[in-house]
C-alpha positions as CSV (number, residue, x, y, z in Angstrom):
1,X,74.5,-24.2,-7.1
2,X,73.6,-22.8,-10.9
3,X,70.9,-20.2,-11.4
4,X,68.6,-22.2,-13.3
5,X,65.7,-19.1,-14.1
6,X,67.3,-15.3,-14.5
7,X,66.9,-12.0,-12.7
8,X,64.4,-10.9,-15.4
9,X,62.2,-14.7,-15.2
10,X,61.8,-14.2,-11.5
11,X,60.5,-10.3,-11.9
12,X,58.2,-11.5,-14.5
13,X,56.7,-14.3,-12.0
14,X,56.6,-11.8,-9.2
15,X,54.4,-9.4,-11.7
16,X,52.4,-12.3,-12.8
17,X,51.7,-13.5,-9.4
18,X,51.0,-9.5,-8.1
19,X,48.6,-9.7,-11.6
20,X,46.4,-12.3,-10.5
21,X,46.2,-11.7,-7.3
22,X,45.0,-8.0,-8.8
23,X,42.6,-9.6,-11.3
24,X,41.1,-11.7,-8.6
25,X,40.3,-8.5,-6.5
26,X,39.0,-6.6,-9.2
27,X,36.9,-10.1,-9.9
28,X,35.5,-9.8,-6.6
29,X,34.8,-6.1,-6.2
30,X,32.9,-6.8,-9.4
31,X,31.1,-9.2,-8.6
32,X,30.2,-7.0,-5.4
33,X,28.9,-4.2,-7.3
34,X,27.0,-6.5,-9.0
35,X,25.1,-7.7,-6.4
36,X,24.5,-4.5,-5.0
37,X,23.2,-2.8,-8.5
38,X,19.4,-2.6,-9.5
39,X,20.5,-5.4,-12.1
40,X,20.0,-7.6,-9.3
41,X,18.2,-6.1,-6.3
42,X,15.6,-4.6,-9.4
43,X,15.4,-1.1,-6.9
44,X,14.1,1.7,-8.5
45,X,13.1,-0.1,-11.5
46,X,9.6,0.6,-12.0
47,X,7.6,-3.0,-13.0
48,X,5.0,-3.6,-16.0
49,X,1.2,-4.4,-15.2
50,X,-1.4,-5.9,-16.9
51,X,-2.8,-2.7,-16.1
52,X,-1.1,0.6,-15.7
53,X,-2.2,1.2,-12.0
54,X,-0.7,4.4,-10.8
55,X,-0.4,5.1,-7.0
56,X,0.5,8.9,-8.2
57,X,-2.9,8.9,-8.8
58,X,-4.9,7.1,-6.7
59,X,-3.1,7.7,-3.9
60,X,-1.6,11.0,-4.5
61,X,-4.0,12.3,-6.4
62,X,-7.2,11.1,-5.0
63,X,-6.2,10.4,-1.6
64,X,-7.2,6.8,-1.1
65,X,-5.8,5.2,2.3
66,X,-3.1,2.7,1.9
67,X,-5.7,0.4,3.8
68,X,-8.6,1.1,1.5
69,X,-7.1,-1.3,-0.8
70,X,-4.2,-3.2,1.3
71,X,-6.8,-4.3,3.9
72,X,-4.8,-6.8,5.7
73,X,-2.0,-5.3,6.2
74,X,-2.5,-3.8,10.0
75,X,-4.0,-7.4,10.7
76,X,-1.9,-10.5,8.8
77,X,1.6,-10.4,8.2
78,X,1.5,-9.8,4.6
79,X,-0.2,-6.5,2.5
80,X,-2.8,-8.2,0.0
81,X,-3.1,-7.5,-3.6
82,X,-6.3,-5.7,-3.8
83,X,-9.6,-7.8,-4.6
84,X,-11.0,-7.0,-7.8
85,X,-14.3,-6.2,-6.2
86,X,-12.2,-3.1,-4.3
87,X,-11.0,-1.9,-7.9
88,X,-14.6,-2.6,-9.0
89,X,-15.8,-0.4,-6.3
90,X,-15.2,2.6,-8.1
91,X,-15.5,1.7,-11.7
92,X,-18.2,0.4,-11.9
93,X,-19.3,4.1,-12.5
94,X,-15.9,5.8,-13.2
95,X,-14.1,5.0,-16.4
96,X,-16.8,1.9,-16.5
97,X,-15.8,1.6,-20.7
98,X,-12.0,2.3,-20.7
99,X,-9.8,0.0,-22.5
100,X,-7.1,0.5,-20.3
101,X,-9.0,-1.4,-17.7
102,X,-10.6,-4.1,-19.4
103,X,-8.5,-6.8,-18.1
104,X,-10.4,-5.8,-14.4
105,X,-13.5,-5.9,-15.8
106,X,-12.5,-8.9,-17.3
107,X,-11.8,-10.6,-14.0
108,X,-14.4,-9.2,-12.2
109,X,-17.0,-11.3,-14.7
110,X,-14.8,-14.2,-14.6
111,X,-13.7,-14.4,-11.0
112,X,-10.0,-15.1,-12.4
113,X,-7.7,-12.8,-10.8
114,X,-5.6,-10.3,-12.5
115,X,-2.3,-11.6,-13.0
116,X,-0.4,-8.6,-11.2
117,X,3.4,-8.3,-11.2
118,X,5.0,-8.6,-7.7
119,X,7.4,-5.6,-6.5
120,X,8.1,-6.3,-3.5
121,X,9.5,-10.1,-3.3
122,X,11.2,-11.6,-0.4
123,X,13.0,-14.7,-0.3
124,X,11.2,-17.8,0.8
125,X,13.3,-18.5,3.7
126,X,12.5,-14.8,5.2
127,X,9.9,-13.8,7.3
128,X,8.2,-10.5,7.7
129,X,5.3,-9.6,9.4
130,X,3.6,-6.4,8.1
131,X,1.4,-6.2,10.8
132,X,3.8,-6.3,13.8
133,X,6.1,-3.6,11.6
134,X,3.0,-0.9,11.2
135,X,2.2,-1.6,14.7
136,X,5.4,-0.8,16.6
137,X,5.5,2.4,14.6
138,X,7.2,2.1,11.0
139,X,5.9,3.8,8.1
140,X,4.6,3.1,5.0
141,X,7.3,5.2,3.1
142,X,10.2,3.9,5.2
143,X,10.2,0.9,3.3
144,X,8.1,1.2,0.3
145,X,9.5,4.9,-0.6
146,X,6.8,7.8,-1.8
147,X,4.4,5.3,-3.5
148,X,2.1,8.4,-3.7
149,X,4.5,9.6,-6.7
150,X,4.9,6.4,-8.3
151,X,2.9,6.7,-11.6
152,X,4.4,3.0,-11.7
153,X,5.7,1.0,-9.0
154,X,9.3,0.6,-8.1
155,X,10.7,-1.2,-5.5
156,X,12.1,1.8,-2.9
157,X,14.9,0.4,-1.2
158,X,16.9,-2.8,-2.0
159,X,15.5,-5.5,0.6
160,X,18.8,-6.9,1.2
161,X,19.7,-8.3,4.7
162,X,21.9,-5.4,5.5
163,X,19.0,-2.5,4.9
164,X,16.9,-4.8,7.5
165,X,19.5,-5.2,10.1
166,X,20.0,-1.1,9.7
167,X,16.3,-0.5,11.4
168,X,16.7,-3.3,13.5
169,X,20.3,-2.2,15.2
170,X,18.7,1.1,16.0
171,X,15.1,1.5,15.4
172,X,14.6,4.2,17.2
173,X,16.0,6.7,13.7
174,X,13.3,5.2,12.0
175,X,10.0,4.8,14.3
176,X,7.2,7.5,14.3
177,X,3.8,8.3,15.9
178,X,1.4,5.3,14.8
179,X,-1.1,8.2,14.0
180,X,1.5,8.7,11.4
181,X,2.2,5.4,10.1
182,X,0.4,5.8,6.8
183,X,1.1,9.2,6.0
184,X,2.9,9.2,2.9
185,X,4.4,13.0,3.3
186,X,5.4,12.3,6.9
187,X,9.3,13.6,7.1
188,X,11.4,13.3,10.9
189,X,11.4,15.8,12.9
190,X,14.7,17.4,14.1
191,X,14.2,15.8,17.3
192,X,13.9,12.3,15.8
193,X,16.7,10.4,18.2
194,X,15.1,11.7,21.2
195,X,11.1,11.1,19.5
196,X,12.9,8.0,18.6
197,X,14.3,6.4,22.2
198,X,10.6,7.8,23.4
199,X,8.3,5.7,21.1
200,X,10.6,2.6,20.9
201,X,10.2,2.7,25.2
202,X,6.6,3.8,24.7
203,X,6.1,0.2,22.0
204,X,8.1,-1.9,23.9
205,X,10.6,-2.5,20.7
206,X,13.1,-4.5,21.0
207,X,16.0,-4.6,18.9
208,X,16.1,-7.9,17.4
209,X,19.2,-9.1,15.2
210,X,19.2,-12.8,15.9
211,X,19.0,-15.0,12.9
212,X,16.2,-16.6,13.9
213,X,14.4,-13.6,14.2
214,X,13.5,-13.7,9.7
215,X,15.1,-16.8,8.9
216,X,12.3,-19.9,10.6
């Protein structure tokens, strides 16, 4: 039977088939990075205000309680935006005239509410409870990072499903004293796995990784 394609036609398919199937991995790793990058999961990028609010200050420098101005977030399974009557708390007599913060005063008179950015910003189709989370022991920082050095907000850690299912596989790395749940500064002790196993026995967690357990 005659050799219709030559020696040098079938090494140049071979490469070109090797060369897609190359390009197609190099495609997908990618589009991986991609996915994982702050382009997409916006961590670490700090997010514009209609006013600069700085926790650095507030609650780094002042020392204002998470809760002062988060009220719900022991109680209801999401962390409010502050009311503007909290904000006006204090400035009504501190920096009562500044420009910077006109657009509270301006809400305050009006009863509109200041149209605040969103950092934190989970899917519809997940659920999270704040409340149930601060309860069984999980800090502040864990998830949200050292808002007490944020002069702007960032969001700390990406959100995706796979940094969730990392506390939720083995909580006990993560859990710490409820008396310690809103310390910002709090680090783990050396002793944290065997702190850890204690308080998740102590709190009755249980490690949950069903699907059904965020996605309802």
């Amino acid at each position: 039977m005659p050799q219709f394609f030559s020696r040098t036609s079938t090494t140049i398919a071979r490469l070109s088939l090797l060369g897609i199937g190359v390009t197609l991995a190099a495609v997908a790793c990618a589009g991986y990075l991609v996915v994982q990058s702050p382009y997409v999961t916006r961590q670490d990028v700090p997010r514009e205000q209609p006013v600069p609010f700085s926790h650095e200050h507030h609650a780094g420098g002042l020392g204002i309680d998470c809760r002062y101005c988060h009220t719900t977030v022991e109680t209801s399974s999401f962390a409010n935006i502050p009311a503007t009557k909290i904000c006006m708390n204090c400035h009504q007599q501190m920096w009562a005239v500044a420009p910077d913060i006109e657009p509270v005063r301006q809400s305050y008179r009006t009863g509109r509410s200041v149209q605040w950015t969103r950092v934190h910003d989970l899917p519809d189709f997940v659920y999270f409870d704040h409340s149930i989370h601060v309860h069984k022991g999980i800090g502040c920082s864990t998830c949200h990072g050292r808002v007490d050095l944020m002069p702007l907000t960032w969001q700390a850690q990406s959100l995706r499903m796979e940094w969730c299912l990392d506390c939720h596989r083995d909580p006990a790395k993560y859990v710490r004293p409820r008396d310690q749940v809103f310390n910002m500064a709090y680090t783990a002790p050396r002793n944290q796995e065997e702190l850890g196993r204690q308080l998740v026995a102590e709190y009755h967690i249980v490690s949950r990784t069903s699907c059904s357990t965020c996605h309802r």
